[in-house]
N, C-alpha and C positions, 0 to 999 in steps of 0.2 A: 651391239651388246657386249658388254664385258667379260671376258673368262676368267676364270680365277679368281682367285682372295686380291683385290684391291689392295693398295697399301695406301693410305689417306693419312696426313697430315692432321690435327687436331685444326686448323684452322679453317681447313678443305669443310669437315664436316660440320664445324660453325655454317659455314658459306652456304652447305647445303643445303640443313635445314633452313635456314632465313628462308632460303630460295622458295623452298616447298611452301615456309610460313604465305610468305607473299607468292604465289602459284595458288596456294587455295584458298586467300583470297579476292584474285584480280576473278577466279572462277562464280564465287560469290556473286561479286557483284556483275559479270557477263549474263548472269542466269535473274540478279534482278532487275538487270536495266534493259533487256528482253522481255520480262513479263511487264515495266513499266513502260517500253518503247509500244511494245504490243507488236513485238515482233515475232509472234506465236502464230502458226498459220496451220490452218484446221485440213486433217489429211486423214483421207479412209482407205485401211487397206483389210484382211483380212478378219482382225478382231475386233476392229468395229471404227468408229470414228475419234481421232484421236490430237492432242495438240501438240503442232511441230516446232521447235526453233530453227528461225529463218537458215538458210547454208552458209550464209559467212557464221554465226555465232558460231553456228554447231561446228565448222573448221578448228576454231580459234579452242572451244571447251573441249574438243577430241584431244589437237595439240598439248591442252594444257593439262590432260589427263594421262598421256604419253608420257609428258616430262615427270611429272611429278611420279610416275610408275618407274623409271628409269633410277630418278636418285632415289627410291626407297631401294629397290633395290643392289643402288650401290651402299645403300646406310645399312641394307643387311647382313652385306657380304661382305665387310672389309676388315685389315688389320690395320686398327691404330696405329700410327708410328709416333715413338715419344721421345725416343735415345737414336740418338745421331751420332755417327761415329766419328770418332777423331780422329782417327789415322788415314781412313781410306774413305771416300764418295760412296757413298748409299743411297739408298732413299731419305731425304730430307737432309740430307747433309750441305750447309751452304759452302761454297767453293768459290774462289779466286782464282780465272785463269788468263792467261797471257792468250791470244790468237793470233795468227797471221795471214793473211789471206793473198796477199800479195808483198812485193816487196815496198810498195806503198802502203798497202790497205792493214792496220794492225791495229787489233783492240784490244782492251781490257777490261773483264766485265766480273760482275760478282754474280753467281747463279743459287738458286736451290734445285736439288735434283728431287724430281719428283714420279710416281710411277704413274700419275694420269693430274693432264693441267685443269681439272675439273674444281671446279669453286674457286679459280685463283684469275688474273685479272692480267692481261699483256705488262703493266707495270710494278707485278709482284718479282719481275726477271728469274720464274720458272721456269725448267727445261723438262721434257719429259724422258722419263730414261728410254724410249721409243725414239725419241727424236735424234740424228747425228749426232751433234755435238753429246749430249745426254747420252746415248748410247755408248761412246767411245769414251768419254769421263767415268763413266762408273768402274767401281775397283780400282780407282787410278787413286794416289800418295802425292803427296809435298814433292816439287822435282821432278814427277814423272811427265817424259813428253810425248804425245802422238798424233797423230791424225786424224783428219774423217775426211769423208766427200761431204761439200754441201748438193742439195738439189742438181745444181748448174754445171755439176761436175768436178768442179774444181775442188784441189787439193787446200786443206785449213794445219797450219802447224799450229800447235799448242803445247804448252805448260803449264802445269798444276801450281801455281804459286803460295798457297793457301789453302785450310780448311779450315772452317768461320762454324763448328757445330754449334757454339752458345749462341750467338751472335744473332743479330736483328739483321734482316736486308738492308734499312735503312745505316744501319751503324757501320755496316761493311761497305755499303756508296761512299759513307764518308771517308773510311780509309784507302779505297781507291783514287778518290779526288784529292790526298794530299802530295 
């Protein structure tokens, strides 16, 4: 469960709703392709005799009533983020940094920081301000260098090289790849 005001990206809550759109349809139709399966199974318990949907449906419509409770209430409780700073790493702020991981192993990647990677996709290259790298870039400037542990233990040097607020994910790949 989430605590606190959210900070969600204007794209995050595109992402959601769609989600929700299609969660309460896929529900829809789980409930009538049960009634036309004829996977309804007659069950008597106290108030009289009643009709059940089979236990896989009823898994799958529980599930899909969880999630869809989950993102309403992240679409209740959050603060839009629209302005992205320029000077320093925020939330939604895209960022260029240098890593090092070894004295062989060194990347360069463009990120947006984000406070939860929810509605966003492994190739949107969000970071959550939760996560190492995300946690130790926030409030970080053009220039600024520092660390984090990954998982594994191991020590990651870093450099701020960049702050991309206008800027597309896409348009900042391309200027890393020249």
């Amino acid at each position: 469960m989430i605590k606190g005001t959210l900070k969600l990206l204007p794209q995050q809550v595109e992402a959601l709703k769609k989600e929700v759109e299609g969660l309460n349809a896929q529900y829809l139709k789980l409930v009538e392709d049960a009634k036309n399966e004829d996977k309804f199974n007659v069950s008597c318990d106290s108030q009289g005799i009643t009709d059940v949907i089979d236990h896989s449906t009823t898994e799958k419509l529980s599930y899909i009533s969880r999630r869809v409770k989950e993102i309403s209430n992240c679409l209740k409780c959050h603060e839009l983020v629209t302005e992205y700073s320029k000077d320093s790493i925020q939330i939604g702020t895209e960022f260029e940094v240098f890593m090092k991981f070894s004295e062989d192993d060194k990347e360069q990647g463009t990120y947006r920081l984000v406070d939860d990677t929810i509605g966003f996709t492994y190739e949107d290259n969000c970071v959550s301000v939760n996560s190492p790298l995300g946690a130790a870039a926030h409030n970080k400037k053009v220039g600024d260098q520092f660390s984090y542990k990954i998982p594994a233990g191991t020590n990651v040097d870093c450099v701020i090289l960049d702050i991309l607020p206008e800027k597309t994910i896409e348009k900042a790949k391309q200027k890393v790849l020249k």
